[in-house]
TIROTOR-916485 format. One record per residue (C-alpha): residue in one letter; chain; x, y, z. Coordinates in pm, whole numbers, plus 50000, padded with zeros to 5 digits. Layout:
# residues N
resn, chain, x, y, z
A, A, X, Y, Z $
...
***
This chain:
# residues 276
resn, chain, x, y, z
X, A, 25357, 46742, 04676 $
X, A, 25223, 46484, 04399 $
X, A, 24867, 46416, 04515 $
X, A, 24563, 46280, 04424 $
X, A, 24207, 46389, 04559 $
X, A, 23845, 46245, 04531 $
X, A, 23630, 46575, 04592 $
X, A, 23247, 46529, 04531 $
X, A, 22936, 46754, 04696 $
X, A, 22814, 46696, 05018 $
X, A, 22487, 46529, 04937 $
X, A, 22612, 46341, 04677 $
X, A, 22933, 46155, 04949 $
X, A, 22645, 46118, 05203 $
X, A, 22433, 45928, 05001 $
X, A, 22694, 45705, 04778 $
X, A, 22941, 45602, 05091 $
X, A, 22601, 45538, 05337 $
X, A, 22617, 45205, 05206 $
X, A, 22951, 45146, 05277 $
X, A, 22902, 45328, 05640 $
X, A, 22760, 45009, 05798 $
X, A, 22866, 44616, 05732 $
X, A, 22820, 44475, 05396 $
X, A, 22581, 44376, 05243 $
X, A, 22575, 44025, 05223 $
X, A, 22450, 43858, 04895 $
X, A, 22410, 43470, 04826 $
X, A, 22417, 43330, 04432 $
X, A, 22291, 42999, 04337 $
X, A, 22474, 42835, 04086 $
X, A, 22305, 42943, 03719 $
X, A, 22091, 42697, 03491 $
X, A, 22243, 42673, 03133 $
X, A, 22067, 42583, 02855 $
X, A, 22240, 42535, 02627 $
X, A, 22501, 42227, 02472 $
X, A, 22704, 42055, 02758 $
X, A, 23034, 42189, 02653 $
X, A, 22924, 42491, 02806 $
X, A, 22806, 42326, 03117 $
X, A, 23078, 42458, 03293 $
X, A, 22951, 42847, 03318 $
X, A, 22721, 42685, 03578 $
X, A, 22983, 42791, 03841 $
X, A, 23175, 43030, 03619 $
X, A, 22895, 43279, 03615 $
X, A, 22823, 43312, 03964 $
X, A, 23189, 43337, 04022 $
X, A, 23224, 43623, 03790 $
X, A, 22917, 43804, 03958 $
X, A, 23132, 43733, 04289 $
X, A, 23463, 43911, 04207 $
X, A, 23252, 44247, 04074 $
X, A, 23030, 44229, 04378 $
X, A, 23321, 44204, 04564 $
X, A, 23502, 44490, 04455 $
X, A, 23193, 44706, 04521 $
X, A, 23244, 44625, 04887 $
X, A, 22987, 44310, 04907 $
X, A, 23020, 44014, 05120 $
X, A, 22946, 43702, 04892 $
X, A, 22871, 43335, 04974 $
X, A, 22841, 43110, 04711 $
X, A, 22532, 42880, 04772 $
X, A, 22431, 42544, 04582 $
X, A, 22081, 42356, 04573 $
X, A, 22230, 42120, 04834 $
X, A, 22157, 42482, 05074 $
X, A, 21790, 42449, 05022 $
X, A, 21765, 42098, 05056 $
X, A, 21926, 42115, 05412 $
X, A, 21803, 42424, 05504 $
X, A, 21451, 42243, 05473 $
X, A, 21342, 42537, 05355 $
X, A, 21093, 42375, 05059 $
X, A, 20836, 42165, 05201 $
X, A, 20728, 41822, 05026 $
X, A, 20411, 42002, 04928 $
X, A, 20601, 42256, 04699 $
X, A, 20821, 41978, 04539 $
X, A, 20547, 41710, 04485 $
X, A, 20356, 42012, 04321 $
X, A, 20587, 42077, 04104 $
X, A, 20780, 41720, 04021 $
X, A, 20699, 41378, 04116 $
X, A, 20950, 41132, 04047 $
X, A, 20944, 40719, 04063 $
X, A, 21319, 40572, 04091 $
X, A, 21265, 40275, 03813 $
X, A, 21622, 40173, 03828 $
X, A, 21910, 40198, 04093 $
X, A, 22318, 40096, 04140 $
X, A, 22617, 40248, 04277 $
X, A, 22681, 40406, 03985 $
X, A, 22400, 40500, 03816 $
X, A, 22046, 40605, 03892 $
X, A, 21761, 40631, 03659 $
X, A, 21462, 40848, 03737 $
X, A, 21138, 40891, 03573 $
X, A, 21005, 41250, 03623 $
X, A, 20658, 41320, 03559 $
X, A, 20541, 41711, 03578 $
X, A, 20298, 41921, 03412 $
X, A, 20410, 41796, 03011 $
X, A, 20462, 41480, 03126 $
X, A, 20863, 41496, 03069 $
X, A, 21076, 41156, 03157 $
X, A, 21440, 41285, 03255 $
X, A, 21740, 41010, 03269 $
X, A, 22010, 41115, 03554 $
X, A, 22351, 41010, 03566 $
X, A, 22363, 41009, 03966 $
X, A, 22207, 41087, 04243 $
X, A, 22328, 41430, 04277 $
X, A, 22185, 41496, 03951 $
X, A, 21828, 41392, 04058 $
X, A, 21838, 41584, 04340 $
X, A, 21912, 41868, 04089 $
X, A, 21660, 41824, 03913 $
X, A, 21396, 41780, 04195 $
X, A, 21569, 42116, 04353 $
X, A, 21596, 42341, 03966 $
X, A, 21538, 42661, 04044 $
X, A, 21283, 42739, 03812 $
X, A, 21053, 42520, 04002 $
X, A, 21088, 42721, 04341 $
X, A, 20938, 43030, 04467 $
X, A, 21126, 43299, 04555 $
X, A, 20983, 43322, 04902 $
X, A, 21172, 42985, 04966 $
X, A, 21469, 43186, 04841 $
X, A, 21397, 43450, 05100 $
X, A, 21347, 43219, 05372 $
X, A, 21693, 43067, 05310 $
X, A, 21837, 43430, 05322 $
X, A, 21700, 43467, 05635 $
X, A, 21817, 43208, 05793 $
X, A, 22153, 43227, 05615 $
X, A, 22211, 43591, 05758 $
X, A, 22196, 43707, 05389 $
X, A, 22060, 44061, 05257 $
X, A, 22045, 43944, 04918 $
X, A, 22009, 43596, 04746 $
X, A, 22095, 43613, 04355 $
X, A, 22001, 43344, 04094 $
X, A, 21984, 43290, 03733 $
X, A, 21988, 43128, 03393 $
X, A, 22131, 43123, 03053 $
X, A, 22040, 43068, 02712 $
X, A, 22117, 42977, 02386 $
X, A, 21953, 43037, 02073 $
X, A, 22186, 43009, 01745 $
X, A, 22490, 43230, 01813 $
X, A, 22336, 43449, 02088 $
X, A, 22334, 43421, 02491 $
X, A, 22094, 43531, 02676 $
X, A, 22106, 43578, 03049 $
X, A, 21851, 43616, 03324 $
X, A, 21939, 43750, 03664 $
X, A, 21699, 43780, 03983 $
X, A, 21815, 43968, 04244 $
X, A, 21581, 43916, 04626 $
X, A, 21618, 44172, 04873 $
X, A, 21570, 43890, 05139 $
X, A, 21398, 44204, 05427 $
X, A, 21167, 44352, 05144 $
X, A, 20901, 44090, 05113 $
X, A, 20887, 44234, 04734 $
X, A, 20928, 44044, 04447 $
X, A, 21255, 43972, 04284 $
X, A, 21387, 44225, 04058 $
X, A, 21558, 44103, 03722 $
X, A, 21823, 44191, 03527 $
X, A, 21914, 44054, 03160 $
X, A, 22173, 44056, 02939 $
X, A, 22299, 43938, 02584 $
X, A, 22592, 43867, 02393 $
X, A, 22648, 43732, 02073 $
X, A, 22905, 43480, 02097 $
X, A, 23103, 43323, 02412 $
X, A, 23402, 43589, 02376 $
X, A, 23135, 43815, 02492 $
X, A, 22976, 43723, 02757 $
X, A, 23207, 43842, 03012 $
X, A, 23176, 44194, 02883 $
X, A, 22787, 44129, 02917 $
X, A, 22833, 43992, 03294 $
X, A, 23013, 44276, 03369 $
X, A, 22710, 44492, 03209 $
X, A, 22463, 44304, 03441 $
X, A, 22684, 44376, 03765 $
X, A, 22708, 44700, 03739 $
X, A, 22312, 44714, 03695 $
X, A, 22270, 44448, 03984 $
X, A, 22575, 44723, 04197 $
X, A, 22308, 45000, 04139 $
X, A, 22045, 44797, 04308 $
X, A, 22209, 44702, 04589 $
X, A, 22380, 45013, 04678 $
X, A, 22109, 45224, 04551 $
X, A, 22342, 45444, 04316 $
X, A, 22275, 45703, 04088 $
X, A, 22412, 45698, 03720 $
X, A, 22718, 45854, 03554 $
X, A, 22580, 46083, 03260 $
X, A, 22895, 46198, 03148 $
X, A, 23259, 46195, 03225 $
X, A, 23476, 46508, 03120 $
X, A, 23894, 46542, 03172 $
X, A, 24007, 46927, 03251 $
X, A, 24351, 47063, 03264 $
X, A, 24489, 46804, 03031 $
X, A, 24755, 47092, 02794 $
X, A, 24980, 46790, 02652 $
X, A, 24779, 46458, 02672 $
X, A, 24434, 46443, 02464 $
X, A, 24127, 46388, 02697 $
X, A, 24045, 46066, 02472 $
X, A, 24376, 45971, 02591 $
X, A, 24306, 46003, 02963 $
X, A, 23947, 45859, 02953 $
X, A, 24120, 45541, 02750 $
X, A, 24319, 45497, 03108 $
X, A, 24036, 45489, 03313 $
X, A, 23749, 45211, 03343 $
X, A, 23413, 45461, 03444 $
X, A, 23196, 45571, 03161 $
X, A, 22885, 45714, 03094 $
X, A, 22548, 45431, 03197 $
X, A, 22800, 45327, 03493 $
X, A, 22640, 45350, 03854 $
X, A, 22823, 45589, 04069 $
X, A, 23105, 45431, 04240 $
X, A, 23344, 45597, 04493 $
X, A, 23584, 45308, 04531 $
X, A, 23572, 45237, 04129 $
X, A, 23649, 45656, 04070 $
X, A, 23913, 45638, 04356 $
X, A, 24101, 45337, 04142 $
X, A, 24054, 45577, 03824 $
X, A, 24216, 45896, 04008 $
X, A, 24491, 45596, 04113 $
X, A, 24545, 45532, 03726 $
X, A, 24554, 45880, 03572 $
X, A, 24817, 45959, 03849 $
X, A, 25049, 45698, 03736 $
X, A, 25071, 45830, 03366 $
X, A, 25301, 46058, 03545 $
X, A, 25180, 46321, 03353 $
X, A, 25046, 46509, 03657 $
X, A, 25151, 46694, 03968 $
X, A, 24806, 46683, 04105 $
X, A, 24452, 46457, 04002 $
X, A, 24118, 46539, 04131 $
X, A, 23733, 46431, 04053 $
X, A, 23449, 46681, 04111 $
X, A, 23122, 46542, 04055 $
X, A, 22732, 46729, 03994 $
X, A, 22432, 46626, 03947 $
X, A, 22271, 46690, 03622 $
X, A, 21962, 46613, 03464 $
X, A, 22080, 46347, 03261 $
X, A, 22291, 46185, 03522 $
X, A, 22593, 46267, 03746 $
X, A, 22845, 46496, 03550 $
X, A, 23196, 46319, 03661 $
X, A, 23508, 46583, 03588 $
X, A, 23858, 46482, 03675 $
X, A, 24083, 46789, 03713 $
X, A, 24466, 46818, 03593 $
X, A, 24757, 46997, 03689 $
X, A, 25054, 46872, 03485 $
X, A, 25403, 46816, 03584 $
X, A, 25638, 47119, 03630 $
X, A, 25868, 47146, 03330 $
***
């Protein structure tokens, strides 16, 4: 019978699936502040969406948040935002709304609309993360993610803080480059994977081996498979790499043993081809 099989040591299914034993985890993201020319305004929303669909396939419940959520939530209090920004309205219409903003460097910022003010009276770099944590509690959330971007020249830079909302700890942060837009997928998927590991609290891959392969090369094999070494240790990511090798067709039978090394988690997918 063709057959695939995810075999890994006691210890090691225990603590890698006790994450998934319970409900998941539940993880708010904030919209991300770009800096950077307004063509590329638009990763504002991109960003955290991309962060959604890898948290999601890690088994995380996500809710996509906006500043409007800690406005209503009432979460910052008029001390914290008079602290930080103090704004006169100078000019005001339908259509447009022009707001003088005076903070620690004295900066005057023009806004478009009143959403915009709002925005900038709400920017995330002004709040402490304890108002972020107070949101997540009363949003139900375990985690509440936010960030920035960058750019300087030709490279991106992005910042990621991640809140465990029931730790009372401070955020931890993740960060990333790439050196054009083309990239910065690749380097979103990067941070993910780091932010997976937190979350889950997974150990790392140190190396990845293919056994039992007598016609196909290993290099071959590992090409049709998305783990690699630095990855966090991921069942349901392995079990969609057992999937894959399988449908080559190249094999009668796929398995994955897994041990833990000093250098990591050694990851070995077992062959038996085809009958001739």
């Amino acid at each position: 019978m063709l057959r695939y099989i995810l075999i890994v040591p006691f210890f090691l299914f225990f603590s890698c699936f006790s994450a998934y034993a319970g409900e998941k985890p539940r993880i708010g993201i904030f919209p991300f502040e770009i800096y950077a020319p307004s063509s590329m305004d638009y990763l504002r929303q991109s960003i955290p969406v991309m962060i959604r669909d890898h948290l999601e396939l890690d088994g995380a419940e996500i809710v996509l948040l906006d500043y409007e959520n800690l406005v209503k939530s009432d979460v910052i209090s008029e001390a914290d935002m008079e602290s930080e920004v103090e704004s006169d309205i100078v000019d005001k219409s339908k259509s447009e709304v022009k707001v003088e903003v005076k903070s620690k460097s004295e900066a005057k910022v023009e806004a478009k609309s009143k959403s915009d003010v709002e925005n900038e009276k709400f920017e995330l770099g002004n709040i402490d993360y304890k108002s972020f944590q107070n949101l997540g509690l009363e949003k139900g959330l375990d985690y509440v993610l936010w960030g920035s971007l960058f750019t300087a020249g030709g490279d991106i830079s992005i910042d990621i803080r991640l809140l465990n909302v029931l730790s009372f700890q401070e955020p931890v942060s993740f960060f990333g480059r790439a050196k054009a837009i083309e990239n910065l997928f690749a380097a979103v998927t990067t941070i993910c994977k780091e932010v997976g590991s937190e979350i889950f609290n997974r150990q790392m891959i140190g190396s990845v081996i293919v056994k039992g392969n007598v016609r196909i090369e290993s290099d071959a094999v590992l090409r049709a498979v998305d783990v690699k070494p630095g990855d966090a240790f991921n069942p349901m990511a392995i079990s969609r790499d057992l999937k894959k090798i399988f449908e080559m067709g190249y094999f009668e039978d796929v398995r994955v043993e897994s041990e833990k090394k000093e250098k990591g988690i050694e990851l070995v997918f077992l062959l038996w081809k085809n009958p001739a």
